[in-house]
C-alpha positions as protocol buffer text, in pm:
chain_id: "A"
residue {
  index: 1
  type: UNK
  ca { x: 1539 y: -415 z: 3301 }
}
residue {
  index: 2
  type: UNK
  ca { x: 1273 y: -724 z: 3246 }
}
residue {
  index: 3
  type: UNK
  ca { x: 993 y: -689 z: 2993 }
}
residue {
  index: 4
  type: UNK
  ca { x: 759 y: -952 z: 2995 }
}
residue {
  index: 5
  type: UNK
  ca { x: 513 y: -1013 z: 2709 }
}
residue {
  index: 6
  type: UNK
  ca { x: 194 y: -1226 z: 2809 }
}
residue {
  index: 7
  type: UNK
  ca { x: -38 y: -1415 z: 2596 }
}
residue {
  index: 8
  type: UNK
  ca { x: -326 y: -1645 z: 2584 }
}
residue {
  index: 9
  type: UNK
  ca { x: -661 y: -1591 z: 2756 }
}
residue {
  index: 10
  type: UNK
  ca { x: -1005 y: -1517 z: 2636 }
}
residue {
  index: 11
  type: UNK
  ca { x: -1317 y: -1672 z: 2698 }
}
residue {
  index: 12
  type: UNK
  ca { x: -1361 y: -2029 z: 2868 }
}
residue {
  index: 13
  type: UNK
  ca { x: -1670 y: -2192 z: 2966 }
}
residue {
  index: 14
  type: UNK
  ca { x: -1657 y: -2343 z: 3321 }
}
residue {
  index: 15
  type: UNK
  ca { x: -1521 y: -2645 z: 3333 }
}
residue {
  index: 16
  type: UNK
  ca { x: -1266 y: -2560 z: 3000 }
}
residue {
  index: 17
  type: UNK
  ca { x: -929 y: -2519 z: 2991 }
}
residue {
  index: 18
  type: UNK
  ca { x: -722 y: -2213 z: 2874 }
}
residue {
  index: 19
  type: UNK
  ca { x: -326 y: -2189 z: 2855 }
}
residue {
  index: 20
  type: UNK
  ca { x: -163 y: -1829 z: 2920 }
}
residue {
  index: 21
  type: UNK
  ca { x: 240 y: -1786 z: 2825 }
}
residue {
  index: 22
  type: UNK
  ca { x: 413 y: -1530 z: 2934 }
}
residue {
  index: 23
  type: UNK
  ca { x: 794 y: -1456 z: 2792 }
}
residue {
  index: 24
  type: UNK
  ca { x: 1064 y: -1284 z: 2918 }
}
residue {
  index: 25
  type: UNK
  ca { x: 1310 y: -1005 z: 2757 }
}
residue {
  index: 26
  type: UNK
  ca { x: 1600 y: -777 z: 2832 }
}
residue {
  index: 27
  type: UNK
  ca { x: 1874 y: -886 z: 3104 }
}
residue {
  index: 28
  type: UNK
  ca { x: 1721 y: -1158 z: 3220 }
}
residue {
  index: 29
  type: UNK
  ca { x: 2007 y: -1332 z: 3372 }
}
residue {
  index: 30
  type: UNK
  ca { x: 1949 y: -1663 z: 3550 }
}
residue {
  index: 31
  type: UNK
  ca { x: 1832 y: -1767 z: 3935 }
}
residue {
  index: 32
  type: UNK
  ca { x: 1513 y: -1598 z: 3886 }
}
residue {
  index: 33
  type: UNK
  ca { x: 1105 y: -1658 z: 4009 }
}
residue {
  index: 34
  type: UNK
  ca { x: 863 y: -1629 z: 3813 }
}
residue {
  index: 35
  type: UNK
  ca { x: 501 y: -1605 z: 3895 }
}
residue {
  index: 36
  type: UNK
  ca { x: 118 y: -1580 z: 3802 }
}
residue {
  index: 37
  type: UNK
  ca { x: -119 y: -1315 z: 4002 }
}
residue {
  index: 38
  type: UNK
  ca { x: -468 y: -1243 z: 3918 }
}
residue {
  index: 39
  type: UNK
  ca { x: -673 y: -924 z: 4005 }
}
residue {
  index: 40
  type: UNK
  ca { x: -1045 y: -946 z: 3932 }
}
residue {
  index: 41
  type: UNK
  ca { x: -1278 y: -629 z: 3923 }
}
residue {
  index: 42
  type: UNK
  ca { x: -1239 y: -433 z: 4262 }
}
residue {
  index: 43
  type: UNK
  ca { x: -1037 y: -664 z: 4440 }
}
residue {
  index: 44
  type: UNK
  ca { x: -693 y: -669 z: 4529 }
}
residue {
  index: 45
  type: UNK
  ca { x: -400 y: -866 z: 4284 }
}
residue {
  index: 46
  type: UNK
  ca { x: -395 y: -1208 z: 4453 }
}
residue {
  index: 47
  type: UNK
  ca { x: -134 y: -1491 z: 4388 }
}
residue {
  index: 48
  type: UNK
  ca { x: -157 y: -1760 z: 4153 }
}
residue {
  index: 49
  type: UNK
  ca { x: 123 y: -1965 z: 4107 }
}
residue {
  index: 50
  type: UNK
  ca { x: 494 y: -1927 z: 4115 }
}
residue {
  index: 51
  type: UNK
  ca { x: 805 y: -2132 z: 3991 }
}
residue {
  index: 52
  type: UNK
  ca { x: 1131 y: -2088 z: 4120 }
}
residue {
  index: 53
  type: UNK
  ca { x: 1444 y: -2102 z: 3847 }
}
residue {
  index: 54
  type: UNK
  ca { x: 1510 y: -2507 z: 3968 }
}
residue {
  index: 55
  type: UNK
  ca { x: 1117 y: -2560 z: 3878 }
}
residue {
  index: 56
  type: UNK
  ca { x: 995 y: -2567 z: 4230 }
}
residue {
  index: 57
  type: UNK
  ca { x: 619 y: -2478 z: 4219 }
}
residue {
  index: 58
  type: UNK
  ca { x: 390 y: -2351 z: 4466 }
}
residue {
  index: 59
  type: UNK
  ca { x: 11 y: -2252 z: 4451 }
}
residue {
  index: 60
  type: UNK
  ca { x: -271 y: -2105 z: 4583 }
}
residue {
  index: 61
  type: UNK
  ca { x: -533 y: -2343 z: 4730 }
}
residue {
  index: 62
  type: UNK
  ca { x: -794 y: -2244 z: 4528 }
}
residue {
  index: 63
  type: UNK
  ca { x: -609 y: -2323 z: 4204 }
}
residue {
  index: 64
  type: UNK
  ca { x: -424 y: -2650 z: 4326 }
}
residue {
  index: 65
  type: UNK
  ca { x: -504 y: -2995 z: 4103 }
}
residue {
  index: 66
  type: UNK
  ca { x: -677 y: -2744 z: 3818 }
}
residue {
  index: 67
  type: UNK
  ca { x: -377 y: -2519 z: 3704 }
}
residue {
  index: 68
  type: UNK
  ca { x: -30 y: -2630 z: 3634 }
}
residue {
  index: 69
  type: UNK
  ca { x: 247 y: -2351 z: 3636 }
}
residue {
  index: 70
  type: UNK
  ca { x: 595 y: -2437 z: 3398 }
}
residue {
  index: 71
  type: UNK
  ca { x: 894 y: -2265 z: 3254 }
}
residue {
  index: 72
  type: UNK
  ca { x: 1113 y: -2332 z: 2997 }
}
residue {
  index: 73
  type: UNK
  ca { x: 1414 y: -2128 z: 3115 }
}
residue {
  index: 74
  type: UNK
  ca { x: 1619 y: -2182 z: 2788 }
}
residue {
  index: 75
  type: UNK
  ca { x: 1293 y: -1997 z: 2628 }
}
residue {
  index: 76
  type: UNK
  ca { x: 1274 y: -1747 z: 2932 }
}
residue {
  index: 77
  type: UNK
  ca { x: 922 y: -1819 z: 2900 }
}
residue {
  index: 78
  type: UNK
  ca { x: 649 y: -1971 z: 3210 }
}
residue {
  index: 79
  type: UNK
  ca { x: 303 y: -2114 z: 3083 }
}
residue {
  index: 80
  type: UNK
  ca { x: -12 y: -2131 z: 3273 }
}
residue {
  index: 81
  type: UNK
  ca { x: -256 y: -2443 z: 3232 }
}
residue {
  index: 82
  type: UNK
  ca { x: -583 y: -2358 z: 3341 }
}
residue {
  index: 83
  type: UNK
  ca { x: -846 y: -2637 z: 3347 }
}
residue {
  index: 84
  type: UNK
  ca { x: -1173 y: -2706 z: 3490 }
}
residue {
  index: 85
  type: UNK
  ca { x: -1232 y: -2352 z: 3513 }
}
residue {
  index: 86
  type: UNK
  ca { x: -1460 y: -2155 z: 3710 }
}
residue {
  index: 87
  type: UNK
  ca { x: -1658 y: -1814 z: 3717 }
}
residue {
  index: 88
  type: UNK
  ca { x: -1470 y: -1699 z: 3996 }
}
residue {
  index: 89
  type: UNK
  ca { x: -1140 y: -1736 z: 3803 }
}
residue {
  index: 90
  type: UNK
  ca { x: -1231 y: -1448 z: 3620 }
}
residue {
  index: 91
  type: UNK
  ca { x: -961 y: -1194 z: 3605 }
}
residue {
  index: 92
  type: UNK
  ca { x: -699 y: -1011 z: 3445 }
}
residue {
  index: 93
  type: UNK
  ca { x: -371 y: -1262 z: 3481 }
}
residue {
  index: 94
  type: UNK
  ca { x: -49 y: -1108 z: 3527 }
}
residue {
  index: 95
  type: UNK
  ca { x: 326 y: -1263 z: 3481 }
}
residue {
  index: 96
  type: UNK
  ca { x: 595 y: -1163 z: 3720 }
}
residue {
  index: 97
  type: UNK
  ca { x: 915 y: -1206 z: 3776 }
}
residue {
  index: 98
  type: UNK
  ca { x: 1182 y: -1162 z: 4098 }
}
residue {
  index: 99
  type: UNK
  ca { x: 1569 y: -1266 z: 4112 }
}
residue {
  index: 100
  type: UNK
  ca { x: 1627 y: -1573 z: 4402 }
}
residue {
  index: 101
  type: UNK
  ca { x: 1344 y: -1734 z: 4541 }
}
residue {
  index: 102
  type: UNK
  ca { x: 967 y: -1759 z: 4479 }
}
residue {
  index: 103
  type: UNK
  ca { x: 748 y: -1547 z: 4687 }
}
residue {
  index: 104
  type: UNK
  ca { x: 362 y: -1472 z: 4667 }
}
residue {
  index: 105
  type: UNK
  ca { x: 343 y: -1085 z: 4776 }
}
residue {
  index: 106
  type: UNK
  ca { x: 316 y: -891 z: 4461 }
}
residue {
  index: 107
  type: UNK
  ca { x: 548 y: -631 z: 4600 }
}
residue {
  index: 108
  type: UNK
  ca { x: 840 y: -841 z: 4620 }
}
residue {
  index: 109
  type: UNK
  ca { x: 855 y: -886 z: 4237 }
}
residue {
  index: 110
  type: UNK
  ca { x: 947 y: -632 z: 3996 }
}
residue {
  index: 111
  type: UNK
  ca { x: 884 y: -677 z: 3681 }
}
residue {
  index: 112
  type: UNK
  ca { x: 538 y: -744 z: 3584 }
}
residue {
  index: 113
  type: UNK
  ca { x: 358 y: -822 z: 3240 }
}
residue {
  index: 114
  type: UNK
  ca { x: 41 y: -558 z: 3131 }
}
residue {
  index: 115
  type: UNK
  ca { x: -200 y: -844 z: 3186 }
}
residue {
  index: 116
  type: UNK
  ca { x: -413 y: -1069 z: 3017 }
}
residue {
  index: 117
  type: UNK
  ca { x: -850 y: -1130 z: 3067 }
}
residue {
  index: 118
  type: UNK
  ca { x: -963 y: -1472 z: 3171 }
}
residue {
  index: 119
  type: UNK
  ca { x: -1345 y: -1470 z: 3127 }
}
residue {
  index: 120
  type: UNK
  ca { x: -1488 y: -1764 z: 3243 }
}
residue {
  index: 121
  type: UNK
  ca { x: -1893 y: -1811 z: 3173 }
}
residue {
  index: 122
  type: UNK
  ca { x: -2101 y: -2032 z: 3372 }
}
């Protein structure tokens, strides 16, 4: 069993920057993904970003040149640099992790963090 522990977050105003960390515990082995999903008030948990255990990174378009997703896998810990922010980025963030490789279905991982608000004001 994974825990993960999130932090960071809090209030931005567009065009900021915020950086969330998220840290892993328990058997944690090696050769695992680990990811970034948001879910904003009633909408679905959408992907962020996700870095496979070799540091492979992939993201969603809407986040690409503004956040930068990293890991430091002697830590078991993955960051999340958010800048030039926007309202619409607004959510509750959630880490995740998966053994092998990165996906972007929140089903497919299973461990997850209990979340952290991004509040971005205009």
């Amino acid at each position: 069993q994974v825990q993960l522990v999130e932090s960071g977050g809090g209030l931005a105003q567009a065009g900021g920057s915020l950086r969330l960390s998220c840290k892993a515990f328990g058997r944690t082995g090696s050769n695992y993904a680990m990811a970034w999903f948001r879910q904003a008030p009633g909408k679905e948990r959408e992907f962020v970003a996700a870095i496979s255990w070799s540091g492979g990174t992939t993201y969603t378009d809407s986040v690409k040149g503004r956040f930068t997703v990293s890991r430091d896998n002697a830590e078991n810990a993955v960051s999340l640099q958010m800048n030039s922010l926007k309202p619409e980025d607004t959510a509750v963030y959630y880490c995740a992790s998966r053994r092998g490789a990165v996906g972007t279905v929140p089903k497919n991982y299973d461990s997850w963090g209990q979340g952290t608000q991004v509040t971005v004001s205009s």
